[in-house]
C-alpha positions as CSV (number, residue, x, y, z in Angstrom):
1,X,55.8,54.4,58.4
2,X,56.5,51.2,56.6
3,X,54.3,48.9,58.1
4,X,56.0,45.5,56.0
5,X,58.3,44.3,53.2
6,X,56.5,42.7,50.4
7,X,55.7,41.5,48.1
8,X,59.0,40.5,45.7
9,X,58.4,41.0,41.9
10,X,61.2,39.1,40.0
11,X,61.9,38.8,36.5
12,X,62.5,35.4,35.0
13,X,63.9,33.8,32.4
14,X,61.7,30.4,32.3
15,X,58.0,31.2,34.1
16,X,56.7,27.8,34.0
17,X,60.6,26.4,35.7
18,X,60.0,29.4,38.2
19,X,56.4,28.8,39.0
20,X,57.5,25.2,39.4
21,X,60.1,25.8,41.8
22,X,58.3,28.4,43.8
23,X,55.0,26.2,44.4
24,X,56.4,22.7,44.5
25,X,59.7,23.3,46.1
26,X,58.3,26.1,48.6
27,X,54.9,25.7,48.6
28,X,54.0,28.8,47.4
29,X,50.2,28.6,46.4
30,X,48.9,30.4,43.0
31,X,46.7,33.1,43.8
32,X,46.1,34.9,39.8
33,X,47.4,34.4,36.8
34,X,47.4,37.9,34.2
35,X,48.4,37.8,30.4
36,X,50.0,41.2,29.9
37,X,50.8,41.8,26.1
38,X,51.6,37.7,25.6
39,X,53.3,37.7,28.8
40,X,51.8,34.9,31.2
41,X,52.5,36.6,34.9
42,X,52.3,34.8,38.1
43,X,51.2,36.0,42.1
44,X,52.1,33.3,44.3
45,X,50.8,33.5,48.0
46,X,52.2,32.5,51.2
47,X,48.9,33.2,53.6
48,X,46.2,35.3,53.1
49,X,47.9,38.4,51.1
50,X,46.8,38.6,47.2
51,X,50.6,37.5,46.7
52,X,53.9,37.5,48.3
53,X,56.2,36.6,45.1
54,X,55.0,38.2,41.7
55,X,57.2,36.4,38.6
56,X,57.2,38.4,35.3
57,X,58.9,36.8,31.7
58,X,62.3,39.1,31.6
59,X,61.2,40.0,28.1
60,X,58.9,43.1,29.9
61,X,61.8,44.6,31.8
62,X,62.9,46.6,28.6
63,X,59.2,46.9,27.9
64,X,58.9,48.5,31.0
65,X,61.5,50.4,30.6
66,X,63.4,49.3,34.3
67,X,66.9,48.3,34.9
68,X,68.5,46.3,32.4
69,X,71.3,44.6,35.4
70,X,68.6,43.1,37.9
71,X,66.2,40.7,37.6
72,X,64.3,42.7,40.4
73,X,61.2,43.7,38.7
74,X,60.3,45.8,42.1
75,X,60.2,45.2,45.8
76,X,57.2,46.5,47.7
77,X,57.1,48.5,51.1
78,X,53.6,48.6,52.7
79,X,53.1,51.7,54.3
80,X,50.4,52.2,57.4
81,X,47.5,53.7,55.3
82,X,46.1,55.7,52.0
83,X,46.9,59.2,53.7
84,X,50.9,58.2,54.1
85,X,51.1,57.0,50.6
86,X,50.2,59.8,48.9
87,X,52.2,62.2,51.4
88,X,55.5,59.5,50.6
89,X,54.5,59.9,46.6
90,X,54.8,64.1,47.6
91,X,57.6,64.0,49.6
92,X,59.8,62.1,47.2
93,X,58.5,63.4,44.1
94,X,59.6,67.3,45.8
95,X,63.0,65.6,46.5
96,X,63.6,64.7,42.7
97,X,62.7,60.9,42.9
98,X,61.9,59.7,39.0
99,X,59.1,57.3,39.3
100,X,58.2,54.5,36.7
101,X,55.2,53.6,35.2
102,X,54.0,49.9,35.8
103,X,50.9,49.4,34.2
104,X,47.7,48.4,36.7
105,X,47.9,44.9,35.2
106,X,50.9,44.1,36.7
107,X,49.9,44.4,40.3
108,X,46.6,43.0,40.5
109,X,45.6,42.6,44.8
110,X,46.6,46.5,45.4
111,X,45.1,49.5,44.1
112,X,46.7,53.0,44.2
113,X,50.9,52.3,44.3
114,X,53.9,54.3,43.5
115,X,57.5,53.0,42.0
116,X,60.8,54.6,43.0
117,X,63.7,54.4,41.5
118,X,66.8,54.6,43.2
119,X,69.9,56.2,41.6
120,X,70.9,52.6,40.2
121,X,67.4,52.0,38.6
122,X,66.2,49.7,41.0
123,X,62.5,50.3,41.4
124,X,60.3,50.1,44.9
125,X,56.8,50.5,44.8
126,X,54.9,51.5,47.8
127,X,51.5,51.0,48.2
128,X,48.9,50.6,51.7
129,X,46.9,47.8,50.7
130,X,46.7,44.4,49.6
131,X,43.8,42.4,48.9
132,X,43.1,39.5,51.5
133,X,42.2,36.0,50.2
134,X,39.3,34.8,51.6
135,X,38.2,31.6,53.3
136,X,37.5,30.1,49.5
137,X,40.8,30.5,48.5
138,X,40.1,32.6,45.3
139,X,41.1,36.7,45.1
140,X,38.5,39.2,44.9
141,X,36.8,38.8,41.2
142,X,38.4,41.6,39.4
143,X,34.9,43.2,38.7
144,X,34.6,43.9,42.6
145,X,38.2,45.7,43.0
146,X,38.4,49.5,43.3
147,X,38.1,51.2,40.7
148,X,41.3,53.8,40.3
149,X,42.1,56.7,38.7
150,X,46.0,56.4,38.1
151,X,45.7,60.0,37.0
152,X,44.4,62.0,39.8
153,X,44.1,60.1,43.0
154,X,41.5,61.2,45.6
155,X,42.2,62.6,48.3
156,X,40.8,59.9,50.7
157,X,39.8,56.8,50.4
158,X,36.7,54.8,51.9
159,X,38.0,51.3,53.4
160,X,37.6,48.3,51.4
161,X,36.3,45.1,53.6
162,X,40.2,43.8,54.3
163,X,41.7,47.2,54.0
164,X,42.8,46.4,57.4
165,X,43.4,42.8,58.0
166,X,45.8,40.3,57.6
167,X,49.0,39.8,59.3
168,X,49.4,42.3,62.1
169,X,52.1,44.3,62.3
170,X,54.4,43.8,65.0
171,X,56.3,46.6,65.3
């Protein structure tokens, strides 16, 4: 069940005109900045999510190895908990999805994740959690995230403090 839409990963061609734009135009607020091979990466927030807008240097897309005719790094679909991710992963992956590989770097705020592609190469990652931004204003220190196995994911999960919080879902 896809509990929300979000976050947007785009690919740019000028980070510092985007990051610009996206905090001083719309107010977006800078939640973590991650240097990824020499690539300076942004994750802007709107509210208390980790990010709502992720902005990547265009140079990674053929580094990642996604669709050379979108700037759409990935857009995100939250789904209701741990147990529904890893059923979606199995689910598609028996239907003959092709998944990519986006290094953990690249989506700091949410740990275990998946990306889609669709028959065009777009890419959609799924996840179940995002990292809340506390009454400080700062993201969790990156020492005090979950550790993750990208390689064999357990089969449950215990809670993290804001596993469930945020905005509600309305649906």
């Amino acid at each position: 069940k896809i509990v929300r839409i979000g976050p947007v990963s785009l690919f740019v061609s000028n980070t510092n005109a985007a990051e610009d734009f996206y905090r001083n135009m719309l107010g977006f607020v800078l939640t973590e900045e991650v240097l990824w091979r020499g690539h300076r990466c942004l994750f802007l927030r709107a509210n208390t999510e980790h990010h709502a807008l992720a902005l990547y240097p265009i140079a990674l897309r053929e580094q990642l190895g996604l669709s050379p005719h979108t700037t759409s790094m990935f857009l995100a679909l939250q789904l209701a908990n741990y147990r529904q991710l890893r059923d979606a992963v199995s689910f598609l992956r028996k239907h003959g999805v092709r998944f990519a590989n986006i290094p953990p770097e690249l989506y700091p705020g949410i740990d275990y994740a998946a990306f889609a592609l669709d028959p065009d190469g777009h890419c959609l990652m799924i996840y179940y959690y995002m990292e809340q931004v506390g009454w400080d204003g700062k993201p969790r220190p990156k020492e005090l995230r979950r550790k993750v196995n990208y390689e064999n994911w357990p089969e449950a999960l215990e809670p993290m403090s804001d596993t469930y919080q945020g905005e509600p879902f309305l649906g």
